[in-house]
C-alpha positions as CSV (number, residue, x, y, z in Angstrom):
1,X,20.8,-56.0,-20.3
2,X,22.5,-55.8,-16.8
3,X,20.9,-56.1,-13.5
4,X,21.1,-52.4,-12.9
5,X,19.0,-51.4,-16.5
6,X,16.7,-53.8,-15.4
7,X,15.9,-52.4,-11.7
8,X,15.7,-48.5,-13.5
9,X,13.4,-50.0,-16.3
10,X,10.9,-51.6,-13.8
11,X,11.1,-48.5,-11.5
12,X,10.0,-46.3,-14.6
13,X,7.1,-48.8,-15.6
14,X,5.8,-49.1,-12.4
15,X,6.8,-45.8,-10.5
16,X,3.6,-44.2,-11.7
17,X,1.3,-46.6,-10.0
18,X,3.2,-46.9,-6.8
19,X,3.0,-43.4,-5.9
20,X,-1.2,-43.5,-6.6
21,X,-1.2,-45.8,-4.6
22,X,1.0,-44.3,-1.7
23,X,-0.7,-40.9,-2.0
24,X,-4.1,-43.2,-1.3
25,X,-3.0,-45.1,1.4
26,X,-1.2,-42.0,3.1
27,X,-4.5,-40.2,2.7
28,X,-6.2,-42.7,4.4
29,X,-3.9,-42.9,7.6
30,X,-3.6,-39.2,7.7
31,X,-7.1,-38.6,7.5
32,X,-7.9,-41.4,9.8
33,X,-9.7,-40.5,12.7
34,X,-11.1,-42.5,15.6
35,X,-14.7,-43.5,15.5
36,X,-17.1,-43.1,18.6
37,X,-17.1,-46.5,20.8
38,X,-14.8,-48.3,18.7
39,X,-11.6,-50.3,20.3
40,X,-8.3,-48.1,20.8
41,X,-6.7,-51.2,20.0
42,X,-8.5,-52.4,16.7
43,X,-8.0,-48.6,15.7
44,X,-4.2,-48.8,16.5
45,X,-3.5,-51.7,14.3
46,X,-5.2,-50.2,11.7
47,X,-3.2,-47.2,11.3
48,X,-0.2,-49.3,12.3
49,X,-0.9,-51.4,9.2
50,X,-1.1,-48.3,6.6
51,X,1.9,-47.5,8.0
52,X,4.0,-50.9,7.3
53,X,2.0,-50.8,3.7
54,X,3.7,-47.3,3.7
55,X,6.7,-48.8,4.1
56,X,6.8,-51.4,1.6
57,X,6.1,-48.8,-0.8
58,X,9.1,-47.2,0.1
59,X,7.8,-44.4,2.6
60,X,9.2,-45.2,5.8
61,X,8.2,-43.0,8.9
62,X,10.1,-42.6,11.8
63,X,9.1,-43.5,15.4
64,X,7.9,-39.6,16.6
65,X,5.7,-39.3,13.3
66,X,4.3,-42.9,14.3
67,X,3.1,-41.8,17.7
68,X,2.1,-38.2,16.7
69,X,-0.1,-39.6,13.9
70,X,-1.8,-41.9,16.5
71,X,-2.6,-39.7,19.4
72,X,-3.8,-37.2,16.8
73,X,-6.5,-39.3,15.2
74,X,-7.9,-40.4,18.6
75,X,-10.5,-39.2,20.1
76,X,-11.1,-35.6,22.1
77,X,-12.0,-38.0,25.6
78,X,-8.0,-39.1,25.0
79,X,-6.7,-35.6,25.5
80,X,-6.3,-36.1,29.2
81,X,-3.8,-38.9,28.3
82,X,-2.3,-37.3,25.6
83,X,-1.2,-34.5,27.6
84,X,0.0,-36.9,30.1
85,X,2.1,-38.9,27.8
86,X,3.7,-35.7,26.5
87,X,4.5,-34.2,30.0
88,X,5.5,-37.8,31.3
89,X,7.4,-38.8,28.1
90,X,6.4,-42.5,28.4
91,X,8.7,-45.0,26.7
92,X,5.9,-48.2,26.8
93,X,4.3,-49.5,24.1
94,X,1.4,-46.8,23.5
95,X,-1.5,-49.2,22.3
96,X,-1.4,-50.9,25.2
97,X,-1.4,-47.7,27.9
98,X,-3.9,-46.5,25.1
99,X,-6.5,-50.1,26.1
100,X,-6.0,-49.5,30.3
101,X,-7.4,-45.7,29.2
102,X,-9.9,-47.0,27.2
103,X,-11.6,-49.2,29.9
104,X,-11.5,-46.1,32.5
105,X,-12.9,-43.6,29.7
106,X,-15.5,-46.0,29.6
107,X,-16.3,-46.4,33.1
108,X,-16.2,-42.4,33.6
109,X,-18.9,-41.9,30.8
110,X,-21.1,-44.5,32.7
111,X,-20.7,-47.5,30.3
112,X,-20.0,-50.6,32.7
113,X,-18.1,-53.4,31.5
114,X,-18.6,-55.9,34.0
115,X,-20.2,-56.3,37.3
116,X,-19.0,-58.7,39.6
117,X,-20.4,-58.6,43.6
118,X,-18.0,-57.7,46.1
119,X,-16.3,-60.0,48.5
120,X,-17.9,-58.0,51.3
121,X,-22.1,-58.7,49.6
122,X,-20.9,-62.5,49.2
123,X,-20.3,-62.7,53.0
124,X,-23.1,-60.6,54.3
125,X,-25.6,-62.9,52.1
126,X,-23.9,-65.9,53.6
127,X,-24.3,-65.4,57.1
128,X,-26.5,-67.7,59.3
129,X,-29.1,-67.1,61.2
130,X,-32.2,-65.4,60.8
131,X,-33.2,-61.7,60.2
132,X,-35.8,-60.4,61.5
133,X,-38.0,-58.0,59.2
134,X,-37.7,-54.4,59.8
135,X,-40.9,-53.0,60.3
136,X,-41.9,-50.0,58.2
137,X,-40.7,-46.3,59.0
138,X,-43.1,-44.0,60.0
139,X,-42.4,-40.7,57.9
C-alpha cells in the first residue's frame, strides 16, 4: 500500500467518530453561555479551548466567528461593552478589556472587591494633638 491509501483508509475508519465528536464539542461552545458571578476570564479560556479542540479536529474558525461567539455567550450586564466594542471596533485582545469590565460591573452592582483607606483618612488619623469631644446636638 502507498502512503496516500493509507491516509484515505484511516480517514474512512475513523471519520465517523471524529465528526461525533466535533458535533459535541461544537454543541457545547455554541451553546455555551456565561454563568452568573463567574470570571470573564475562566469563561474565555473555556470557549477558547473548544475552539482549538475544534481545530484539531479539522474545524477551524476564523477570527470574526471567534469574537462573535464570545461576546454572544456573555452575559446581558456585558451589552454596554459589546456595543461599545462594535461601534469602537477595538483591535486588543478582548479577554483582557473583557476582565477591566468585569471588575467595574462588579463595583456598579455593589459587590466590593477590595477596600483600602484613602491617603486623605491615613493623614487625618495621624495628626497630633488632641480633639476635643463635640458635645451632643440639640435637635
Amino acid at each position: 500500500m502507498d502512503a496516500q491509501t493509507i491516509i484515505l483508509h484511516l480517514k474512512e475508519m475513523f471519520d465517523e467518530q471524529s465528526m461525533t465528536e466535533r458535533y459535541e464539542i461544537s454543541k457545547e461552545l455554541f451553546r455555551c453561555k456565561m454563568a452568573e458571578g463567574a470570571s470573564v476570564n475562566a469563561h474565555g479560556l473555556k470557549l477558547l479551548g473548544y475552539i482549538e479542540y475544534l481545530g484539531h479536529l479539522g474545524f477551524v474558525m476564523d477570527h470574526e466567528l471567534r469574537i462573535d461567539l464570545l461576546l454572544q455567550s456573555l452575559l446581558d450586564s456585558y451589552s454596554q461593552f459589546v456595543m461599545n466594542f462594535h461601534m469602537n471596533k477595538y483591535d486588543t485582545e478582548l479577554i483582557n478589556m473583557l476582565k477591566t469590565v468585569e471588575g467595574t460591573i462588579k463595583k456598579q452592582n455593589g459587590v466590593v472587591l477590595m477596600v483600602e483607606p484613602s491617603k486623605a483618612a491615613k493623614s487625618k488619623s495621624k495628626k497630633k494633638g488632641k480633639r476635643r469631644p463635640r458635645s451632643p446636638r440639640k435637635p
